[in-house]
N, C-alpha and C positions, 0 to 999 in steps of 0.2 A: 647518628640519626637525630634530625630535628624532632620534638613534641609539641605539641600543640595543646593550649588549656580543654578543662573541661568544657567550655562555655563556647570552643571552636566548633566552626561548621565541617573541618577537615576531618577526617579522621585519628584515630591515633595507633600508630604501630606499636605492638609489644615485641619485644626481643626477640619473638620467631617468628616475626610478620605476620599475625593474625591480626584484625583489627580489633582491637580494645569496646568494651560496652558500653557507651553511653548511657549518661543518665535518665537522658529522654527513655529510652530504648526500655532501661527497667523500669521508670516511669510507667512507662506502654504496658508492660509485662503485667505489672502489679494492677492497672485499672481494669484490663482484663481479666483477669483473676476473680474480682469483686467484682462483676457483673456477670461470671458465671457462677453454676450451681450444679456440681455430680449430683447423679441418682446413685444410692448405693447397688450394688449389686455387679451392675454390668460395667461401672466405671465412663460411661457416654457422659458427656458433659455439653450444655446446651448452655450457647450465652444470649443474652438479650442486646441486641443491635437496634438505637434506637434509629427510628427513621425508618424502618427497613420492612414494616408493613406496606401492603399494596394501600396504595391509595384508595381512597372511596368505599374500602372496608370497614363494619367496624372490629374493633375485637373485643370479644365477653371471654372470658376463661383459658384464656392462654390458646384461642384460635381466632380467623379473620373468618366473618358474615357479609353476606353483600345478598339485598334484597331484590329479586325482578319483579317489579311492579305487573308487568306486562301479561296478561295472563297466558299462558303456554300451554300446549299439551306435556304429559310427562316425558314422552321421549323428546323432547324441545325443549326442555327444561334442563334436561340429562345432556344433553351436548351442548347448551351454550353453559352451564356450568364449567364445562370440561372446557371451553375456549378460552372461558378465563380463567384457565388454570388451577379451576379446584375441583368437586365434586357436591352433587345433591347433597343436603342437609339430611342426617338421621338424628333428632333430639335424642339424647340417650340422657333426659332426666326430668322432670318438673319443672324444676327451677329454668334449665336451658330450655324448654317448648316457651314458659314464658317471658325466657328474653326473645326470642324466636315471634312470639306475635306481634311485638310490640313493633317490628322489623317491618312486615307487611301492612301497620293498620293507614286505613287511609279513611281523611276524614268524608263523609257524606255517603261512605257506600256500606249497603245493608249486612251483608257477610264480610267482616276486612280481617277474620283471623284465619284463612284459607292458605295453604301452598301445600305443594308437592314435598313427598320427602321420597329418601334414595330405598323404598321398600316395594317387591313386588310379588306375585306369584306369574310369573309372566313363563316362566321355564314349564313348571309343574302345577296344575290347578289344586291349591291349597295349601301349598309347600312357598312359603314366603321368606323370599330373600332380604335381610333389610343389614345395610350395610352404610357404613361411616369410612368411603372411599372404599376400598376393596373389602373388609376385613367386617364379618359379620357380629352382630352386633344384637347381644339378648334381651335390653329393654325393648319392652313392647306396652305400650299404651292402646289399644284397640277400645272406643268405645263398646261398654256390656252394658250400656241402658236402654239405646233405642235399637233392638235388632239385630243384639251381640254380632259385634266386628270381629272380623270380616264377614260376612255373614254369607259367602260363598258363591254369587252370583259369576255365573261362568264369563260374564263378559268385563266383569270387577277386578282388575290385574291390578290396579297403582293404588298407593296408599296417599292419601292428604294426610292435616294436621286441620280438623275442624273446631267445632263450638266448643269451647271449654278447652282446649287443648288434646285432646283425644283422637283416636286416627280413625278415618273411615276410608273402606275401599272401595272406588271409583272405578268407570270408565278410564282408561290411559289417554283418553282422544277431549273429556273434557279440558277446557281452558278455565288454567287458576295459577295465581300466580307460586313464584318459587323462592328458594336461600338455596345459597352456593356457601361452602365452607373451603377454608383452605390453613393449612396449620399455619403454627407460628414461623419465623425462619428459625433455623437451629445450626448452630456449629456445631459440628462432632471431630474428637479430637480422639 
């Protein structure tokens, strides 16, 4: 049986006809390696693919942002998030509500740190749901300076991200604009 060098584009048979590993191959293997990262515990390993954010997003913190200018009602908000493939924003910190405003501000208009987040009482009056894609979610920011938030108005079911960063409960039917979040991509092996 003929061989062919390492540096050949053919293959190479070993003695029991299995093709032999190229160097490219472990090449590949090893850059892959080093561009992923396990978590301990459950063993899931997530690698970083460049390129491979959606376009027009940004990403802050190991997720993709994408701002609607446009002002929306909430449930308008809630489903054009979902068309492009991600979910209403719930800020679950400080830090992320203020990379979050900086997202909506637009110059020349009176209020530009305004949007919808993914929190509601819409189910049950007072029992508010606030969730980051399905999976609820215990920071809560509710402004307690002007009229402790939520402050329970029966017709007040959707939560914004108002002045200072702080959440006030709205009207569902007011128009403000929104953030759509969507994760990073991830291999799991």
């Amino acid at each position: 049986m003929r061989r062919f060098s390492h540096f050949s584009t053919r293959p190479q048979w070993g003695k029991t006809g299995e093709i032999m590993v190229r160097k490219r191959f472990i090449f590949g293997l090893i850059s892959l390696h080093l561009m992923m990262g396990c978590t301990a515990g459950d063993e899931m390993c997530e690698a970083s693919i460049r390129g491979a954010g959606p376009s027009s997003w940004i990403k802050w913190g190991g997720k993709y942002y994408k701002a609607i200018i446009e002002p929306l009602t909430w449930s308008e908000a809630k489903k054009e998030c979902i068309k492009m493939g991600g979910a209403l924003v719930l800020p679950q910190s400080d830090e992320e509500t203020d990379f979050l405003k900086t997202l909506v501000l637009q110059p020349g208009q009176q209020r530009t740190d305004l949007f919808w987040i993914n929190c509601n009482d819409l189910e049950e009056e007072d029992t508010w749901k606030c969730q980051d894609g399905t999976d609820e979610v215990e920071y809560r920011n509710w402004d307690t300076h002007l009229g402790s938030q939520p402050d329970g108005r029966g017709y007040e079911n959707c939560a914004e991200v108002w002045s200072g960063g702080k959440w006030n409960d709205v009207d569902c039917d007011n128009l403000v604009p929104a953030i759509c979040i969507r994760p990073a991509p991830q291999l799991h092996f």
